[in-house]
C-alpha beads as a LAMMPS data file, in Angstrom:
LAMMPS data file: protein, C-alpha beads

215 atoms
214 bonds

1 atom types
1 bond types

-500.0 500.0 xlo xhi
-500.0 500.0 ylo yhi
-500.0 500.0 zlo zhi

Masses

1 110.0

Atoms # bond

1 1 1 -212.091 185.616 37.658
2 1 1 -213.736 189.018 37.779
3 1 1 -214.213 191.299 34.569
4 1 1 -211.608 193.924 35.794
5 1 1 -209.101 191.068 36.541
6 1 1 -209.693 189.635 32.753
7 1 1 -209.554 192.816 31.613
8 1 1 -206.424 193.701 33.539
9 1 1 -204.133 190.630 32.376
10 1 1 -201.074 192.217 29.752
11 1 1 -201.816 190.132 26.430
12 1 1 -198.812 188.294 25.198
13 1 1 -196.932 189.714 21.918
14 1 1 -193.657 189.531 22.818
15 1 1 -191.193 186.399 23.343
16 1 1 -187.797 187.319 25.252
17 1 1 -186.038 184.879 22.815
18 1 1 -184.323 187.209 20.438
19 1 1 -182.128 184.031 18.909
20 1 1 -184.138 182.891 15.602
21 1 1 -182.205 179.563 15.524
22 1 1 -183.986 178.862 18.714
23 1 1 -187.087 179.572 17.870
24 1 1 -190.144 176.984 17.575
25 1 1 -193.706 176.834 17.048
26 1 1 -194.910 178.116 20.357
27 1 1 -193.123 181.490 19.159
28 1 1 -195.047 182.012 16.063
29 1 1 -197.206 184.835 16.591
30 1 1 -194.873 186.530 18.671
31 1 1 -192.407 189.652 17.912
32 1 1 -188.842 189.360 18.894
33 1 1 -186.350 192.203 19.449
34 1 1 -183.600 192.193 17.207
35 1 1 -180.248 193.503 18.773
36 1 1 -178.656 197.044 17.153
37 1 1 -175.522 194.869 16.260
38 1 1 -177.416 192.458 14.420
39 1 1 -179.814 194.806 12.576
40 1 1 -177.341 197.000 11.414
41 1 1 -175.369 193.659 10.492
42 1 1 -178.124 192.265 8.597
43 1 1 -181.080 194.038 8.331
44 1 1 -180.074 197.100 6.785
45 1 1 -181.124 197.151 3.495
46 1 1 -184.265 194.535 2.174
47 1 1 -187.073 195.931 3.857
48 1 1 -189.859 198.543 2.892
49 1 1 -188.886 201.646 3.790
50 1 1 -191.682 201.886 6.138
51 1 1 -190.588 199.337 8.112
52 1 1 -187.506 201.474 9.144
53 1 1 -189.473 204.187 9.961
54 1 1 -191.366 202.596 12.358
55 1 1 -187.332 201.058 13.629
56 1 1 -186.481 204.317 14.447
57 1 1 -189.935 205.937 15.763
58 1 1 -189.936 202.735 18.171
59 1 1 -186.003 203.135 18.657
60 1 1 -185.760 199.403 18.358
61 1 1 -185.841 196.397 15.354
62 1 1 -188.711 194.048 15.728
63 1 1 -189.990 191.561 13.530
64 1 1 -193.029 188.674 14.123
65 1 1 -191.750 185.269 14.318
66 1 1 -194.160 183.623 11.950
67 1 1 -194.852 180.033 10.448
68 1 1 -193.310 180.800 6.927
69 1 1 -189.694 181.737 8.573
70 1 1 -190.214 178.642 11.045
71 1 1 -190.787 176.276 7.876
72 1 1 -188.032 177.574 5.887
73 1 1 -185.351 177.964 8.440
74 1 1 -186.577 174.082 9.556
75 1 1 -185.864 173.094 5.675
76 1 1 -182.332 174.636 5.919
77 1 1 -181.462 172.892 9.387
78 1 1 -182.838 169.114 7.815
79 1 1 -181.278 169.907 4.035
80 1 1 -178.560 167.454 2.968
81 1 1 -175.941 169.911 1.790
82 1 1 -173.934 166.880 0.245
83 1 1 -176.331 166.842 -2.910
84 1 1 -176.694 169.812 -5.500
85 1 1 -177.794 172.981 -4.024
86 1 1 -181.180 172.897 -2.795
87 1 1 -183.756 175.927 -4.018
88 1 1 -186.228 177.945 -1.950
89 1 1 -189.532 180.248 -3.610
90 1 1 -191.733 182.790 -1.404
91 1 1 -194.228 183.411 -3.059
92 1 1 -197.403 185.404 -2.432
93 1 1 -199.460 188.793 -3.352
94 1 1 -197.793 191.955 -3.029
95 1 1 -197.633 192.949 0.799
96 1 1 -198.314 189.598 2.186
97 1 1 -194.777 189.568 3.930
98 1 1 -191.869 187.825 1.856
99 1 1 -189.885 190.521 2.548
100 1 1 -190.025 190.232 5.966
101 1 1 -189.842 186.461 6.023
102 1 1 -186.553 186.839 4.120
103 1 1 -185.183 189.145 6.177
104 1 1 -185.923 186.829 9.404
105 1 1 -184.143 184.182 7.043
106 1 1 -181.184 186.237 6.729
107 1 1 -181.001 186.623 10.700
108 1 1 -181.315 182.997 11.120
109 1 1 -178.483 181.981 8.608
110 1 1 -176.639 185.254 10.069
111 1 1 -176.479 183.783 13.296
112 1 1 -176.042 180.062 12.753
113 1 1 -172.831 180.721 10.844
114 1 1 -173.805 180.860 7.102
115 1 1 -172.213 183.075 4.863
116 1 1 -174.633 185.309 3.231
117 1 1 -175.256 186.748 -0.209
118 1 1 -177.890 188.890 -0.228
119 1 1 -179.616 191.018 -3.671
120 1 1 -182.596 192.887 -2.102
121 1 1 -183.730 194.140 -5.588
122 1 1 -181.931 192.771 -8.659
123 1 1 -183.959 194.467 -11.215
124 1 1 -183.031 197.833 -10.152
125 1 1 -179.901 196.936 -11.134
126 1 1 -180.663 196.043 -14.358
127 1 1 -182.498 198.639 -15.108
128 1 1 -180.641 201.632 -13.534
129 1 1 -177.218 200.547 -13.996
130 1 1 -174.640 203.384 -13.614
131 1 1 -171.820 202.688 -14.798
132 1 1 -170.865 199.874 -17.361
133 1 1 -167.080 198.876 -19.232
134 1 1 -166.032 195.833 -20.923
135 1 1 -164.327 193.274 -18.716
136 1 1 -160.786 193.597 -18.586
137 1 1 -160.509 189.608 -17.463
138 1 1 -162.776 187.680 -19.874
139 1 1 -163.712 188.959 -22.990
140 1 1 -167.571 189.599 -24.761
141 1 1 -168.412 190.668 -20.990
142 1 1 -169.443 193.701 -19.344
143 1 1 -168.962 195.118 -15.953
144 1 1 -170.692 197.420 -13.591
145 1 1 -167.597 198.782 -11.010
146 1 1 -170.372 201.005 -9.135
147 1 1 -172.732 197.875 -8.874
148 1 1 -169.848 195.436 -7.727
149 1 1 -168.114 197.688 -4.975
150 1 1 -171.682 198.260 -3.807
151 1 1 -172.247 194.987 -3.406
152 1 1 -169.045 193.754 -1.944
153 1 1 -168.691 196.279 0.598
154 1 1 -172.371 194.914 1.466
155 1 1 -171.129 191.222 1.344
156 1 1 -167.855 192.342 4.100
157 1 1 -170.747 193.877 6.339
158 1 1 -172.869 191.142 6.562
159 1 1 -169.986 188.311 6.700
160 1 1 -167.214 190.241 8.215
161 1 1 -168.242 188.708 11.577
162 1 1 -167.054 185.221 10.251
163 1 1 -163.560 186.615 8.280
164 1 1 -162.251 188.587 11.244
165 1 1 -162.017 186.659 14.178
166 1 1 -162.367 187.904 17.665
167 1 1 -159.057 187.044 18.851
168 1 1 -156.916 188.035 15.208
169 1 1 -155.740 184.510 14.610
170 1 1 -156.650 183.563 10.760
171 1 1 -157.937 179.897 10.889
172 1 1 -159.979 178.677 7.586
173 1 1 -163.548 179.050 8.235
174 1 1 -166.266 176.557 7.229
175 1 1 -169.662 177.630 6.741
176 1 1 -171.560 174.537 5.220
177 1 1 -170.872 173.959 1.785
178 1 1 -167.813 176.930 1.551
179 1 1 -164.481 176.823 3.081
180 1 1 -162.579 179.999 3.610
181 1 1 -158.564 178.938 2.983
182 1 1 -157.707 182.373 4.566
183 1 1 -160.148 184.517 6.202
184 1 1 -157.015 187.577 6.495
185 1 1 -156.307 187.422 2.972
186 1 1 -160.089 187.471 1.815
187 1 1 -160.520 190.650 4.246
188 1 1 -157.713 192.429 2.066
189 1 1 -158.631 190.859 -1.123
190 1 1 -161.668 192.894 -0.337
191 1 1 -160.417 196.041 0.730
192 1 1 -157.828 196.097 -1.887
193 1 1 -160.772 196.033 -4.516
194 1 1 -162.774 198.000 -3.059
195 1 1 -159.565 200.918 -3.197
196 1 1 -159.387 199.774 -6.940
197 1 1 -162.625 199.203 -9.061
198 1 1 -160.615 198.467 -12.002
199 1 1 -159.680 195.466 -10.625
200 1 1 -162.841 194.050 -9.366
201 1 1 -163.474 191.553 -12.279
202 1 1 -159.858 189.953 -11.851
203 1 1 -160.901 189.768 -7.833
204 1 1 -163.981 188.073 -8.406
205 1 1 -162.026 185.346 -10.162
206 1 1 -159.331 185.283 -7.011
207 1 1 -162.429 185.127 -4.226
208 1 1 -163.524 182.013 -6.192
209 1 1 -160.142 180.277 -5.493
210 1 1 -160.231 181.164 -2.046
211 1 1 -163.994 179.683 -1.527
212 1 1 -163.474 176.004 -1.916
213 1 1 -166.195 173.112 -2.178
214 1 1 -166.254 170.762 0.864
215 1 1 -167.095 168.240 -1.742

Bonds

1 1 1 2
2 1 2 3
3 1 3 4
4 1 4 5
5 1 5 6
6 1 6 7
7 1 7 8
8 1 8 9
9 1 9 10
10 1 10 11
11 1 11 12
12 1 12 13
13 1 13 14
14 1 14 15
15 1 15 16
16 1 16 17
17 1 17 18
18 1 18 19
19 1 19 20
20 1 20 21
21 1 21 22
22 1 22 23
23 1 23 24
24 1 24 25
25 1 25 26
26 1 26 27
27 1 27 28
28 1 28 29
29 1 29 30
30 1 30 31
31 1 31 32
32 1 32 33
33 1 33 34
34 1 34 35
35 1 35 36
36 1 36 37
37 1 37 38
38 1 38 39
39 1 39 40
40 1 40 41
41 1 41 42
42 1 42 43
43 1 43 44
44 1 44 45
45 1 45 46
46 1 46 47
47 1 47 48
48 1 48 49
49 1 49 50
50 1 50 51
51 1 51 52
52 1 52 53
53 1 53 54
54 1 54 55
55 1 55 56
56 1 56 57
57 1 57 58
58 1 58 59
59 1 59 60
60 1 60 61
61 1 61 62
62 1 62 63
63 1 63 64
64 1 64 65
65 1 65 66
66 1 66 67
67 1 67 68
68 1 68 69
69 1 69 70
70 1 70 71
71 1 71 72
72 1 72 73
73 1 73 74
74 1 74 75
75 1 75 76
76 1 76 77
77 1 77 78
78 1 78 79
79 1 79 80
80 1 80 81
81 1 81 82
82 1 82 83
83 1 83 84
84 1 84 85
85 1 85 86
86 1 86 87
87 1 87 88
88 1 88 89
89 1 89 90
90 1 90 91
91 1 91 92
92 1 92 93
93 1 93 94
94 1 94 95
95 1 95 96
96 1 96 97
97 1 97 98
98 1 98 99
99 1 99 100
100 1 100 101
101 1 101 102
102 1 102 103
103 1 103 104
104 1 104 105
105 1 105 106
106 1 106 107
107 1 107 108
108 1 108 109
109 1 109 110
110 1 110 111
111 1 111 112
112 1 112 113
113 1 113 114
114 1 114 115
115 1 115 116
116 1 116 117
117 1 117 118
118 1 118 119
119 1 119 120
120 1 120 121
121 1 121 122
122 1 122 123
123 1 123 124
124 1 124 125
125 1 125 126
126 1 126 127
127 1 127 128
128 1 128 129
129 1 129 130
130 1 130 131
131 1 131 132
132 1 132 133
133 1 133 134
134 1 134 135
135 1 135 136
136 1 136 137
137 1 137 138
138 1 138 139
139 1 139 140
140 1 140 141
141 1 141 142
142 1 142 143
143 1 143 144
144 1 144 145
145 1 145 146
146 1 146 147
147 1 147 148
148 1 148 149
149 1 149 150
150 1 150 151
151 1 151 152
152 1 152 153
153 1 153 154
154 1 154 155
155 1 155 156
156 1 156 157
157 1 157 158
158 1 158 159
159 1 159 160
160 1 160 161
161 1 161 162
162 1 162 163
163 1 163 164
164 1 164 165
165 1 165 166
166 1 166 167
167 1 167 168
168 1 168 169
169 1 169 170
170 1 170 171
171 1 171 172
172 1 172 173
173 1 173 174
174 1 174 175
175 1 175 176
176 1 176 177
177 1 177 178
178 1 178 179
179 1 179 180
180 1 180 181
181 1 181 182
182 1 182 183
183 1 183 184
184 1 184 185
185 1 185 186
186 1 186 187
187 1 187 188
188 1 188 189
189 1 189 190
190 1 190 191
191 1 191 192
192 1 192 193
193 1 193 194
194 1 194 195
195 1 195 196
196 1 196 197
197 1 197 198
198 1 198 199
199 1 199 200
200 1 200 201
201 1 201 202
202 1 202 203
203 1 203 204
204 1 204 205
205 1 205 206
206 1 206 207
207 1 207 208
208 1 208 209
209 1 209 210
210 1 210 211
211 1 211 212
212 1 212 213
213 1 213 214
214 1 214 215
């Protein structure tokens, strides 16, 4: 082979394989596109906001396929979900990536059917709360309303996929461990708090009725 034919070849950086439950070893390394229905599904908030300024200068969601997300997501497939819950920790120096390894997480569950529940930041929470009243459902606690729709109306987003089927039948859905009695009902149990913050405390109790342990 000549220099200027060496020097010619494209590297590789890029996989075509945009699915992150099929991805393997031989992808690590690689970036994958991520489709505009499934960022805005699931990668819309838990990132440094750098990284979605270089989304929209690029007009297009990449991420690296890389051994961490391989690991973990391999752990999740070979888990036996018939014990107690099993626990996951990224840990690392600032800037090393576990944000971005949780966020390829996310896409992985997202698309092999898990339900997802997904705090980017709680301390700011915590320490910026907005608005707080006593619970109206079980007394000596406290509420946030602003904190709960906020996080609900994130929780329909990323799920919503999995409550609202495609063809408008309402069968119960199973994702692992959780079974959904009534994906319609949960979809208006959501929307109805969501119209009334009051209420949100009382809901919280009903959504735990509906989600059912397979056990």
């Amino acid at each position: 082979m000549t220099a200027e034919a060496a020097f010619s070849r494209q590297p590789v950086i890029r996989t075509s394989e945009s699915d992150p439950t099929k991805h393997t070893d031989r992808h690590v390394g690689l970036f994958y596109t991520i489709s505009p229905e499934d960022a805005e599904r699931w990668f819309s908030r838990g990132l440094l906001k750098r990284a979605y300024n270089s989304f929209r200068a690029f007009n297009e969601t990449c991420l690296m396929v890389r051994s961490p997300g391989i690991e973990l997501a391999s752990c999740l497939r070979s888990a036996d979900y018939s014990l107690p819950n099993v626990h996951y920790m990224l840990y690392g120096r600032p800037g090393c990536g576990k944000s971005t390894i949780l966020a390829y997480v996310i896409h992985y569950c997202g698309r092999a059917g898990w339900f997802i529940v997904h705090e980017p930041w709680m301390p700011w929470h915590l320490r910026y709360c907005k608005t707080i009243e006593p619970s109206s459902f079980i007394s000596g606690l406290v509420d946030h309303p602003v904190y709960a729709a906020d996080r609900l109306a994130y929780f329909r987003k990323m799920n919503e996929h999995l409550l609202s089927p495609s063809d408008g039948s309402s069968p119960p859905v199973t994702a692992y461990r959780y079974v959904v009695r009534d994906a319609f009902c949960y979809i208006l149990l959501i929307q109805f708090t969501l119209s009334s913050l009051r209420c949100f405390d009382a809901v919280g109790w009903a959504a735990g009725r509906h989600l059912a342990c397979k056990n």
